[in-house]
BANULO-466962 format. One record per residue (C-alpha): x, y, z. Coordinates in Angstrom, 1 decimal. Layout:
! residues N
+--------+--------+--------+
|     xx |     yy |     zz |
+--------+--------+--------+
|      X |      Y |      Z |
...
+--------+--------+--------+
END
This chain:
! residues 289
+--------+--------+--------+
|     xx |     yy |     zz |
+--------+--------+--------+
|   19.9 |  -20.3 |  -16.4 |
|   22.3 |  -20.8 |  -13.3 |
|   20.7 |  -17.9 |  -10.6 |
|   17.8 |  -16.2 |  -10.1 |
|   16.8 |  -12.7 |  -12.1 |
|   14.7 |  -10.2 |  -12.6 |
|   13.5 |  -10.0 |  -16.3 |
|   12.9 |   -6.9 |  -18.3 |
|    8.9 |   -6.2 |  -17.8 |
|   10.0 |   -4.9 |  -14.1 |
|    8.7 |   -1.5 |  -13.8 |
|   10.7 |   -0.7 |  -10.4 |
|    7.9 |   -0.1 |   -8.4 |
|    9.6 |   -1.1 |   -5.5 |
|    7.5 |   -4.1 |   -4.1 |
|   10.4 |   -6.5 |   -4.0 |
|   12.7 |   -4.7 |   -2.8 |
|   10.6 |   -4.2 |    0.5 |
|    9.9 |   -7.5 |    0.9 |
|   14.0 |   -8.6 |    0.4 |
|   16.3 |   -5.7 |    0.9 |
|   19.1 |   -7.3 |    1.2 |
|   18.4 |  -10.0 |   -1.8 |
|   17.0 |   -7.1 |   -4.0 |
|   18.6 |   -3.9 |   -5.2 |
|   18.2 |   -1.4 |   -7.8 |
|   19.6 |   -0.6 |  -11.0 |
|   19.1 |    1.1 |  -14.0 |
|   15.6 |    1.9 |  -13.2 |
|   14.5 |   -1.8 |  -12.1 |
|   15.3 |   -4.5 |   -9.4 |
|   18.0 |   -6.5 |  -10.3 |
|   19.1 |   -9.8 |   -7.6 |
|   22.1 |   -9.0 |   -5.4 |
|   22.9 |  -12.8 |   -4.5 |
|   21.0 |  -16.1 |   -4.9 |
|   19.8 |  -16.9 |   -1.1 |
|   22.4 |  -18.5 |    0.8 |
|   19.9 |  -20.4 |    3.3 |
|   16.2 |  -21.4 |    3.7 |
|   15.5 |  -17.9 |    5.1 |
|   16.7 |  -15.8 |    2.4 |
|   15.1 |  -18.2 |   -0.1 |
|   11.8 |  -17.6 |    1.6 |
|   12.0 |  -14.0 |    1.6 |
|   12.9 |  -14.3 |   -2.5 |
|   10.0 |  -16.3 |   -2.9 |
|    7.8 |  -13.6 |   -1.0 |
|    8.6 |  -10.8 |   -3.1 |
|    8.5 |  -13.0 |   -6.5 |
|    4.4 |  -13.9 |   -5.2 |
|    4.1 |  -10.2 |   -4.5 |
|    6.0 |   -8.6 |   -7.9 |
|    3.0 |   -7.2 |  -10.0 |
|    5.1 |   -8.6 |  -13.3 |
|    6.0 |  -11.7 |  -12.0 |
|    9.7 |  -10.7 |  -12.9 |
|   11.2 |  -12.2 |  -10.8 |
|   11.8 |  -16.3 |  -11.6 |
|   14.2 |  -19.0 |   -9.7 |
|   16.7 |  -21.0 |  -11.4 |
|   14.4 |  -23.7 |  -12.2 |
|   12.0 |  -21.1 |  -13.9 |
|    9.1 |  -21.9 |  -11.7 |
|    8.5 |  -20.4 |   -8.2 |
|    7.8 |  -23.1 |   -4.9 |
|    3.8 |  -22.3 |   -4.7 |
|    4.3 |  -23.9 |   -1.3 |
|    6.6 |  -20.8 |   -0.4 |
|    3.3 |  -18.3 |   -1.5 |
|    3.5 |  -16.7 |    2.3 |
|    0.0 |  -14.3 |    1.7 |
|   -1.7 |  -13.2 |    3.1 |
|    1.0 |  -12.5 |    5.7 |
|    0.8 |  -11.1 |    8.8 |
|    2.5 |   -7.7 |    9.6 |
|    1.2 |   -7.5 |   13.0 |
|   -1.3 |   -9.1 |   15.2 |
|   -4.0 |   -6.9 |   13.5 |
|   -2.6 |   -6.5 |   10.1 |
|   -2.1 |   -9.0 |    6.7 |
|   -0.1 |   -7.9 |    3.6 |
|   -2.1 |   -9.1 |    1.1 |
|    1.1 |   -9.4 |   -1.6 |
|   -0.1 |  -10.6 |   -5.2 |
|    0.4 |   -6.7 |   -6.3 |
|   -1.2 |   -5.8 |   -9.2 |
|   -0.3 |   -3.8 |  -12.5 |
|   -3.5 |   -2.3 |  -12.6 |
|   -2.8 |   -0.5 |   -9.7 |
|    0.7 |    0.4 |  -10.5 |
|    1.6 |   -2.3 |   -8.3 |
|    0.5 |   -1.0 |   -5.3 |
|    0.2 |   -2.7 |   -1.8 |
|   -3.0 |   -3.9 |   -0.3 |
|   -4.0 |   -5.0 |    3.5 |
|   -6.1 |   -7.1 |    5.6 |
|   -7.1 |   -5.2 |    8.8 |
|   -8.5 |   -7.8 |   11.3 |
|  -11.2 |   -6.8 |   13.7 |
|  -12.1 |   -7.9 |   17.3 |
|  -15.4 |   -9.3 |   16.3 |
|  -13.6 |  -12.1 |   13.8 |
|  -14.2 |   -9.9 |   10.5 |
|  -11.8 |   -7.8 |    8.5 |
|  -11.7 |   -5.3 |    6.3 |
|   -9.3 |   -5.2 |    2.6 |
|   -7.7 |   -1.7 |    2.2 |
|   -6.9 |   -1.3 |   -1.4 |
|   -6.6 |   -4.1 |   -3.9 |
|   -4.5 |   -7.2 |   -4.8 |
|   -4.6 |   -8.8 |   -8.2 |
|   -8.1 |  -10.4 |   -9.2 |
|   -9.1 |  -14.5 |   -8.8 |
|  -11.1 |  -16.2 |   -7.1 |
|   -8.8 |  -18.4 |   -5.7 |
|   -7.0 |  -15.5 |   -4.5 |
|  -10.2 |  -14.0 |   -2.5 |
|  -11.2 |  -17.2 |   -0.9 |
|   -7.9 |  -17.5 |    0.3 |
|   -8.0 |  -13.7 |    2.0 |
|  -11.7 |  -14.2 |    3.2 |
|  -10.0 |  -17.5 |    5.2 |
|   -8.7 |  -14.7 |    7.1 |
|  -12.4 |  -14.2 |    8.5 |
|  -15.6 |  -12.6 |    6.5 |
|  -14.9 |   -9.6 |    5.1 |
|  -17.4 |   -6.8 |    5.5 |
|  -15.3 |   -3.7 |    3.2 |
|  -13.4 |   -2.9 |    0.6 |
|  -11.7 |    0.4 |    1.2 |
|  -10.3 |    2.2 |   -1.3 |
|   -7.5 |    5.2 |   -0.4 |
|   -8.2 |    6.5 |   -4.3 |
|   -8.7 |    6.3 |   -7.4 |
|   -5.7 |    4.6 |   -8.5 |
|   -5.8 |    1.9 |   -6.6 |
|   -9.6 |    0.7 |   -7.3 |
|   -9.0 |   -1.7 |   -9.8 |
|  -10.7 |   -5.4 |   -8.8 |
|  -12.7 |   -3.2 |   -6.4 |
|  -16.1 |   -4.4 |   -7.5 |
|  -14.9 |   -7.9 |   -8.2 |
|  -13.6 |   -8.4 |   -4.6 |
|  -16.3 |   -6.4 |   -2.6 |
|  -19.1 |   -9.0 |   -4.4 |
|  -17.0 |  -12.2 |   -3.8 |
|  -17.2 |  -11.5 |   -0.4 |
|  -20.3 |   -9.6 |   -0.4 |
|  -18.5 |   -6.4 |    1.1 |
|  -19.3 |   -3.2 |    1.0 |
|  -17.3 |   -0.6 |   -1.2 |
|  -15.9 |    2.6 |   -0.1 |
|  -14.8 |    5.4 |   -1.7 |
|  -14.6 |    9.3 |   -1.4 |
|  -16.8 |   11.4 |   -3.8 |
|  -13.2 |   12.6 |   -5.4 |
|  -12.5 |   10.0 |   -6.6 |
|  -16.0 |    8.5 |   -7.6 |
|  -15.9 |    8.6 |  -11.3 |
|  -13.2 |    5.6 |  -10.4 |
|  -15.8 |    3.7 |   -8.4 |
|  -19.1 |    4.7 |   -9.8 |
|  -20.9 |    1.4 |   -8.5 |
|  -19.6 |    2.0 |   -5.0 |
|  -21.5 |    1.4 |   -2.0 |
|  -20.2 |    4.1 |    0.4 |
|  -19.6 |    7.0 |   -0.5 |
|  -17.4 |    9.5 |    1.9 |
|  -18.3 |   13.3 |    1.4 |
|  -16.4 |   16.4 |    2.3 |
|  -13.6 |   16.8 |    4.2 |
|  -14.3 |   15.9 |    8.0 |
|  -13.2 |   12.6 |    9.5 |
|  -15.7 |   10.1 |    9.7 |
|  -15.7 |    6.7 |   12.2 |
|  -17.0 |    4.2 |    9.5 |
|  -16.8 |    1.3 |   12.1 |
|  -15.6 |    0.5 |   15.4 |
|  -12.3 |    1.9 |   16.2 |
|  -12.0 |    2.7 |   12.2 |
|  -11.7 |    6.7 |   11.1 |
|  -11.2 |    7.7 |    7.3 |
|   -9.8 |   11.3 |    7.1 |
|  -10.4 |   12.8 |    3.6 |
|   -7.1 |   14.2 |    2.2 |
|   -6.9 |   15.4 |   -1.1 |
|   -3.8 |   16.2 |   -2.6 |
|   -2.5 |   13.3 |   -4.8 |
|   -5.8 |   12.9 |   -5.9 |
|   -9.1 |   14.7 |   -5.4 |
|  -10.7 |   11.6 |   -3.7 |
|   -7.6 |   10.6 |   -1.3 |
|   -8.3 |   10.0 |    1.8 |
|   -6.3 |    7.2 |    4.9 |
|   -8.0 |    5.1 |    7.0 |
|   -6.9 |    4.6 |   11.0 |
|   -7.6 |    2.2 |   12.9 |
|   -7.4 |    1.8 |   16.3 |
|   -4.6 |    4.7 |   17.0 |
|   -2.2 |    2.0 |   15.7 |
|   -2.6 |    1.3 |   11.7 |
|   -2.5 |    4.3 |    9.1 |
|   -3.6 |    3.0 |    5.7 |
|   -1.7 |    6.1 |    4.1 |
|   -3.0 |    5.3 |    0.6 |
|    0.1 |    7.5 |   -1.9 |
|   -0.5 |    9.9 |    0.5 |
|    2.7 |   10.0 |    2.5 |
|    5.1 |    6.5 |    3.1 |
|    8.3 |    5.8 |    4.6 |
|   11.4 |    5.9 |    2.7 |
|   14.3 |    3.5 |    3.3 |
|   16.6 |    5.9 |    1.0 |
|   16.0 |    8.7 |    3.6 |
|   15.0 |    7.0 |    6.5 |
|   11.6 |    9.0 |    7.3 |
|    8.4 |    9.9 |    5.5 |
|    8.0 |   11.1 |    2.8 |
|    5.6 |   12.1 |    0.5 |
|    5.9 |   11.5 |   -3.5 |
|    5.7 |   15.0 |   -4.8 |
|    7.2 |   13.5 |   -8.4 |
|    4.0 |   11.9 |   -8.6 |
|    1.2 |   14.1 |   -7.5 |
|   -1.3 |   13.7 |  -10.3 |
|   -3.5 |   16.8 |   -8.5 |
|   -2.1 |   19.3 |   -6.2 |
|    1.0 |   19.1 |   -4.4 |
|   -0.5 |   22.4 |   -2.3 |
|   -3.7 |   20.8 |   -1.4 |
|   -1.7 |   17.7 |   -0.3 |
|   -0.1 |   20.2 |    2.2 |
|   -3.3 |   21.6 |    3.4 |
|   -4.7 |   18.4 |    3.9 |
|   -1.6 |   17.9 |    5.9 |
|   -1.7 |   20.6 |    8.1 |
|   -5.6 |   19.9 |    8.7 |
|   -5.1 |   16.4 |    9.7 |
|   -1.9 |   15.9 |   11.4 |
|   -2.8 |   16.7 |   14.5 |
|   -5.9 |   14.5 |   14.8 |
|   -3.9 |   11.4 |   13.8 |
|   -1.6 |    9.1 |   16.2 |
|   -0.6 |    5.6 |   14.9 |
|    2.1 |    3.7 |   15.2 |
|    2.4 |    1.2 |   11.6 |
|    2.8 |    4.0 |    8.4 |
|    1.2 |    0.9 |    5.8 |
|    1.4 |    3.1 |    2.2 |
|    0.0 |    1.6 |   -1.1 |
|    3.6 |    2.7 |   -2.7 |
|    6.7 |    2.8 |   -0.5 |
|    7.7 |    1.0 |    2.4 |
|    5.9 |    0.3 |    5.8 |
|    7.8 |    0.6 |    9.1 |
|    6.4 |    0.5 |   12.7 |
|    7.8 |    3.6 |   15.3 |
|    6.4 |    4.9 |   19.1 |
|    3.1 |    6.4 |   18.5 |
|    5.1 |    9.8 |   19.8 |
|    7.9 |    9.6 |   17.1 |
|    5.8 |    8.8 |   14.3 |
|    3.6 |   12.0 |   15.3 |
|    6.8 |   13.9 |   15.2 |
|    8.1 |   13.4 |   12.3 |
|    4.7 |   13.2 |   10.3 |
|    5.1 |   16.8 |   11.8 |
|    8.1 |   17.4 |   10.3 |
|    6.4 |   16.1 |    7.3 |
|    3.8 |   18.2 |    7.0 |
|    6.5 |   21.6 |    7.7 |
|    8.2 |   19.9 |    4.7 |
|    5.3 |   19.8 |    2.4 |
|    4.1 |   23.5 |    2.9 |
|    7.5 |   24.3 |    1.2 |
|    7.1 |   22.2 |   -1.8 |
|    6.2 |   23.7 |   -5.6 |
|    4.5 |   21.9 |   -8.1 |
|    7.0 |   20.1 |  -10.8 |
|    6.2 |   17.8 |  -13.3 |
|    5.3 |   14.1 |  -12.5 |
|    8.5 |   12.4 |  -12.7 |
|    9.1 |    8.8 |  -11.6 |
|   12.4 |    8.4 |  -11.5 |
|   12.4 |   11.0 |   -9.0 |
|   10.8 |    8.9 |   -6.1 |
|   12.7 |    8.4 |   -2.9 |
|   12.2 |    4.6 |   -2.4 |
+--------+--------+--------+
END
């Protein structure tokens, strides 16, 4: 073995690729490495998104990853950790720690499952939720909410996903569910999706709508709509206006940080977008990364 690859249980769900963009490209349906890293930095950034793959495709020369280059959780903003450590029973999806003025935080969606891996998020401060954005993404739920003795959240949706929950958010009205914390029910990928914002700055989007680097804008993932692509766009038009946040933080697709005002336009433009799209089969291959 003379560089580093990607081996052939990579799904392409993108995670990698976020994390490296410039290390990490795409082919034939899955990540493949562009160049080995060339400095300390890029080496980094390689070791990032081989902690965060949900495989754990992605392998050095040597055939074992630095542990001391494990960078999560890492910090995305003053207010925000990437938990990394993606799991394959949530497709891979992204998960956060959102950090609150009194010392505690909150976990929006998910990592993968050990105990080692939740003592090292609840180092962050104690964590008092665990919010789920939908049923796809509540895997390790339970497990992490009792470690830390959290409380979990989910929307009545999606409930047959979290049955055990301890919060359960009804109908279709924003709600504040702590200080400076709003979860706005949106169903449309799946009955039970809703986002969380936080404090006019964070939207935890959920598979609801994320930014694509192959467009450059948001986007949502019509391909993959597992329940209406029209309610989605209700949903949308119901909610746009009451939201205003700069940091777009998806569970599938990329993050990326605008002016409060510009991210309200084009999630706008968005939600025009949307109203226009038709149902088609779910597709994979079809998503925008």
């Amino acid at each position: 073995m003379d560089g580093w690859y990607v081996d052939d249980r990579c799904f392409n769900c993108d995670v990698a690729r976020q994390l490296a963009p410039d290390l990490i490209g795409e082919a034939d349906g899955r990540s493949r490495i562009l160049h080995p890293p060339q400095d300390e930095a890029e080496r980094r950034r390689l070791h990032a998104a081989a902690f965060a793959c949900p495989t754990r495709s992605i392998h050095p020369p040597s055939g074992r990853l630095d542990q001391t280059l494990d960078p999560f959780p890492m910090a995305l903003d003053s207010g925000v950790l990437l938990c990394g450590h993606n799991s394959q029973h949530t497709a891979g999806a992204n998960s956060y720690l959102l950090l609150r003025p009194s010392r505690t935080a909150m976990m929006i969606d998910t990592p993968r499952w050990s105990p080692e891996l939740a003592d090292r998020y609840a180092a962050s401060g104690p964590i008092t939720d665990v919010l789920l954005t939908h049923r796809d993404h509540a895997a390790h739920g339970r497990r992490y909410a009792n470690h830390f003795g959290a409380r979990l959240w989910v929307h009545e949706g999606d409930l047959d996903a979290a049955p055990d929950a301890d919060q359960v958010i009804r109908g279709l009205e924003p709600q504040e569910i702590a200080e400076g914390v709003t979860v706005h029910p949106l169903p449309g990928h799946t009955p039970g999706s809703v986002l969380y914002l936080a404090d006019d700055r964070y939207c935890f989007s959920g598979d609801s709508f994320y930014w694509s680097r192959a467009t450059g804008d948001l986007e949502v993932a019509d391909s993959v709509t597992w329940y209406s692509i029209q309610e989605l766009a209700t949903s949308l038009i119901r909610t746009t206006g009451r939201l205003r946040f700069e940091w777009v933080l998806p569970g599938h697709g990329d993050r990326r940080r605008l002016p409060a005002d510009e991210m309200s336009r084009r999630l706008g433009a968005l939600t025009e977008r949307t109203r226009l799209l038709k149902p088609r089969p779910v597709d994979f291959t079809a998503i925008r990364w």
